[in-house]
Structures are given as structure tokens and as C-alpha cells.
N, C-alpha and C positions, 0 to 999 in steps of 0.2 A: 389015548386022549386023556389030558387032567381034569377031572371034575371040574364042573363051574366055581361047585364052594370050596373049591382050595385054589380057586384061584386070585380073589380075593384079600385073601390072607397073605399070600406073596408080594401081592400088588404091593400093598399096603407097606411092609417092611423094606420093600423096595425104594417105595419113593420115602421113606423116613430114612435110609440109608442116605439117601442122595442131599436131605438135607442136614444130612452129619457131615458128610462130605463137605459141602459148603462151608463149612468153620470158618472164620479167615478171624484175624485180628488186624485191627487197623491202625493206623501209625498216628490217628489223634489223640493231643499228647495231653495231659492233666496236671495238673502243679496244687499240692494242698499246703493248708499251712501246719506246721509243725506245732507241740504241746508249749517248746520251751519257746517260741514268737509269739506268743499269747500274752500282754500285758498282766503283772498280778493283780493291778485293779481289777482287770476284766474275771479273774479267779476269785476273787474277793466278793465281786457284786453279785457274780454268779451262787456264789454259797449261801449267800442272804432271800435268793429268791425260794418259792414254794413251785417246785416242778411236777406232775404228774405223767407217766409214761404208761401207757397201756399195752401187751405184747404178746406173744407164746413164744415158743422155743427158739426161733435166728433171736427173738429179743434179747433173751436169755444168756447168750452166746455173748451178744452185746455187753449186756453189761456185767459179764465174767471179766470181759477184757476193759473195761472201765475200771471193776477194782483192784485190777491188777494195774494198771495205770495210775492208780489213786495212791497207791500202796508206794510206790515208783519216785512218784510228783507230789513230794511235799507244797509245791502252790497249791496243787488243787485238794482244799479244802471243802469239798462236796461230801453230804451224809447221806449214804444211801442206804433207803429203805425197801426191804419187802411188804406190801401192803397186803391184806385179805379183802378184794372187793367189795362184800357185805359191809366190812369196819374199815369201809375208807375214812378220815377224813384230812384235810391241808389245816393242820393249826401251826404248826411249824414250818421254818424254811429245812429245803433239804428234798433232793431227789427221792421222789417215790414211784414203784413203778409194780404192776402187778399183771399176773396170766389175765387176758379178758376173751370170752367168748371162744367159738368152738372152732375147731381147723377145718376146712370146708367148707365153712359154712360165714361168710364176710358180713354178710347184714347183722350175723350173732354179735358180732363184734363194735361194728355199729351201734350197735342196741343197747349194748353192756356199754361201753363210753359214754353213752348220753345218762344210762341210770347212774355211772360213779359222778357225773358232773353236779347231778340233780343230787344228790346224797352228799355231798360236802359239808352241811351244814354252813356256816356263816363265812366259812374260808372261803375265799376265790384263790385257785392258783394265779399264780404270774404264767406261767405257761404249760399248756396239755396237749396233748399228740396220742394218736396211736399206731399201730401199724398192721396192715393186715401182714400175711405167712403166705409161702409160695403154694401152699399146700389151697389154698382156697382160691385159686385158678387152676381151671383145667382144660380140655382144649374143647369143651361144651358153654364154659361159661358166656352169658351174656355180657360182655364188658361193660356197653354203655349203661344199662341196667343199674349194675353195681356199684359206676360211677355217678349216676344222679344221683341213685340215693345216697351215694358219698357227701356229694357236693351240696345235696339241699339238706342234710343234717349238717353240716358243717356252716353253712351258711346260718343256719337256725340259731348253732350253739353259740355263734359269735355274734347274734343281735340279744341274746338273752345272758350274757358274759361278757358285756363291750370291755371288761378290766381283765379280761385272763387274752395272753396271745396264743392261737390256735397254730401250730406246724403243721405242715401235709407232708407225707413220708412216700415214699417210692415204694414200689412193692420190690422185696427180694427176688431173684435169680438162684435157677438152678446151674450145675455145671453141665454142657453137652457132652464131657471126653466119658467114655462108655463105648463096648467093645458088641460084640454080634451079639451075646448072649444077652445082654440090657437092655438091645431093640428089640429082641424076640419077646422079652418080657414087658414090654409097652404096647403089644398088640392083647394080653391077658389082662392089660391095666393096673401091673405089680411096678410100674418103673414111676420113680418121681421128676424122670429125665424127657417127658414126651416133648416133643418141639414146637408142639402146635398149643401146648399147654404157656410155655416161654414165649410164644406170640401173644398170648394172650396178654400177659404180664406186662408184654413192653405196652403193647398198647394201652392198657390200661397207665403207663407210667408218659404215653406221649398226650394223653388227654390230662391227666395231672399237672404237667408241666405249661402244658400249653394254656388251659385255666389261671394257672395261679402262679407260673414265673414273673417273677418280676412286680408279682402284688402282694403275695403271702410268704410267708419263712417255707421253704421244702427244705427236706434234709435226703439230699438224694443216695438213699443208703442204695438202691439199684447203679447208680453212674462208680459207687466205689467199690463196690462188688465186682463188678466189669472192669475195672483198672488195673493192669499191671502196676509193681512197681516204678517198672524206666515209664509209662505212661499211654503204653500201650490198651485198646481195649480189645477184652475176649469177646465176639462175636461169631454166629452163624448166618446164613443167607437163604431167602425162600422167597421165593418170584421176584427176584430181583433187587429184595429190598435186607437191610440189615439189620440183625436183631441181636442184642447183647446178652451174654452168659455170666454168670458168674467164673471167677477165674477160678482151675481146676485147683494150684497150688494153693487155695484158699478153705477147701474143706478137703474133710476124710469121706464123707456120703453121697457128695454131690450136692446138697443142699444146703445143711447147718455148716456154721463158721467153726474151723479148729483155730488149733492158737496163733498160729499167724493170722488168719482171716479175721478174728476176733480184734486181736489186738491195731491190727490197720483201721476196720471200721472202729473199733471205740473210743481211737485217737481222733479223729475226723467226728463222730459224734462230741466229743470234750469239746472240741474246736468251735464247733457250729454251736453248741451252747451257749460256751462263754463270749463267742462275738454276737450273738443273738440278741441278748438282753438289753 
């Protein structure tokens, strides 16, 4: 007869098996717009603004493939900057963007975007964002929790900054494709691939959207993450309902963007900038 406590442990990988199995991708198709359909005006006015971007490592990724894009696309005339948080400040136009706050920990980050706003000195951006990292959902987190205090600092910053426009960003996706040996290490809590962690994430990205579609700028870096090429999205399934991955051919770890993943979102980031403004 199996012990009780091992049986537990089977259970467990069993049913996270089952919602690997679930994978499906769906035939709802996405259409973005390209670098070279950007008017140069729109690259122009863009370059004039003072942008702040707050991140950690998918940021990072990001904007690898931004100035590799830059480098590419003599229109786009954008100067980007490394900042040091403590010697923030916006006296100049020109993208700035810096590591903020701790991986795990989402309120840190929070925290830290309200002190570099307050630290500006006399600058106001034209527009600041941050984003939180996949790593700071897990499949413990309290979502709603972490969305109010999202939602009433953000509300705060933007009755106390009525001249800077505030973006709300998606939270990143991991990839589900991972083989027996990657489940078996998400019952030790060494995998970044749990799926109950990726629930968490959508849902925190369906209360996002549902707040502030349609009234605030998102930059839905999660909907581009999950998009194939032809416009397909990578998805899994769990009680029924659908939840989106990041696309496998888009990283080497399952998490961070390599250079094709990079360079799709940084073009879509450019995009969403310069019609922003």
C-alpha cells in the first residue's frame, strides 16, 4: 500500500500534468502596426517628449531590442537613457528608464515609482509607467490585494501629476512548453513555469484591462507575448477557462525575451509610444 505522504506529491504533478496537456492555441487573430506606418511626425514629437520607464530584466530585454531598432530606423530619433534611481531626474527630452524595486516582491516596485516621481525635481515627465516581472506572481499571490494597491497609487499619482500621462502595462507571461523533468521541479518550487502561477498573472492582466480599457493608455506587453506571428495565440486551459502563455519560440528560459521575442515586443513598444503622445 503507498503511503498517504507520497501520495500527495503524485496527485499534485498529476493534475499540473493535465493542465499542460490543456495547451491549445486559438485561431484569434491580432494585426499590429509596423515601424515603417508610423508617420515621422509621430517619431519627431515622440523624441521631444521626456519619458520615464521603470523595469527589471523582461524590461531589459525590451529595451535591448529598442536599440537595436533605433540603430535600424534612422526615423526614430529617440535618446535613450540608463538612469540610477537615487540621481533620477527628467530635465531633458529623451527615454529614460531604470531597474526599480525587488523581483517578488510588487508593492517594492510600487513603492520605488512613486519615490522616483516624487524626486524629479521641477521636471514633470510627459509620460511614466512601470511594470511589474513574472517573477512577482506566484500561485500564493493575492491578486486583488496587489491590484488595489496598484490601482489607488496610480490613481494618487495622477491627481498629484495631472501634466505627466500615466500607462498601465500587462504583467509578462511565462512559456508552459516543459518536459516531465520541469513539472517534477515545480512541486520543489525550482520551476518559473508553475501554471497556477500564470493564472494568477492573467488574472491580474483581466482586472487591468477591465479597469482601465478604454480610459487609460495599456501597453498590453502580455496580449504580445502570447501572439504568434500569423496571429495566433499561445494558450493553456484549467477548469474550463483559457489562459495565455507566453510564446515558446519567443525565449530561451521560458520567461525573458531572446532576440526574436525582444525585438517583436520592442517594435510594438516603439509603435505604442509614438501613437501615444
Amino acid at each position: 500500500m503507498i503511503a498517504k505522504s507520497l501520495i500527495s506529491p503524485f496527485i499534485f504533478l498529476f493534475s499540473m500534468c493535465l493542465i499542460g496537456c490543456g495547451r491549445q492555441t486559438s485561431t484569434q487573430q491580432s494585426s499590429y502596426t509596423a515601424l515603417n506606418d508610423v508617420p515621422l511626425s509621430a517619431w519627431k514629437q515622440l523624441a521631444s517628449k521626456k519619458i520615464y520607464f521603470g523595469h527589471q530584466s523582461v524590461g531589459a530585454n525590451i529595451i535591448e531590442g529598442v536599440k537595436e531598432l533605433i540603430k535600424e530606423n534612422r526615423q526614430i530619433n529617440l535618446n535613450v537613457t540608463r538612469m540610477i534611481p537615487s540621481e533620477f531626474t527628467l530635465q531633458t527630452s529623451g527615454f529614460a528608464h531604470s531597474e526599480i524595486g525587488k523581483n517578488g516582491d510588487p508593492h517594492s516596485k510600487v513603492e520605488e515609482f512613486v519615490k522616483i516621481l516624487e524626486a524629479r525635481g521641477d521636471a514633470e515627465a510627459d509620460l511614466a509607467f512601470f511594470k511589474f516581472c513574472y517573477a512577482d506572481f506566484d500561485h500564493a499571490t493575492d491578486v486583488n490585494r496587489v491590484f488595489e494597491y496598484y490601482r489607488t497609487t496610480m490613481s494618487r499619482l495622477k491627481r498629484l501629476h495631472p501634466s505627466t500621462t500615466f500607462v498601465y502595462v500587462t504583467v509578462p507571461l511565462v512559456s508552459m512548453q516543459e518536459g516531465f523533468k520541469d513539472w517534477a521541479k515545480s512541486i520543489l518550487g525550482r520551476s518559473m513555469k508553475d501554471p497556477y502561477a500564470n493564472v494568477k498573472r492573467n488574472q491580474f492582466n483581466d482586472l487591468l484591462r477591465t479597469e482601465f480599457g478604454g480610459k487609460e493608455l495599456i501597453f498590453d506587453l502580455a496580449g504580445i507575448e502570447s501572439t504568434f506571428p500569423d496571429g495566433r495565440r499561445a494558450a493553456f486551459t484549467n477548469a474550463g477557462k483559457t489562459y495565455y502563455v507566453l510564446v515558446p519560440d519567443y525565449t530561451n528560459d521560458g520567461g525573458h525575451l531572446n532576440e526574436a521575442g525582444r525585438r517583436i515586443v520592442a517594435e510594438q513598444f516603439l509603435v505604442f509610444l509614438a501613437t501615444s503622445l
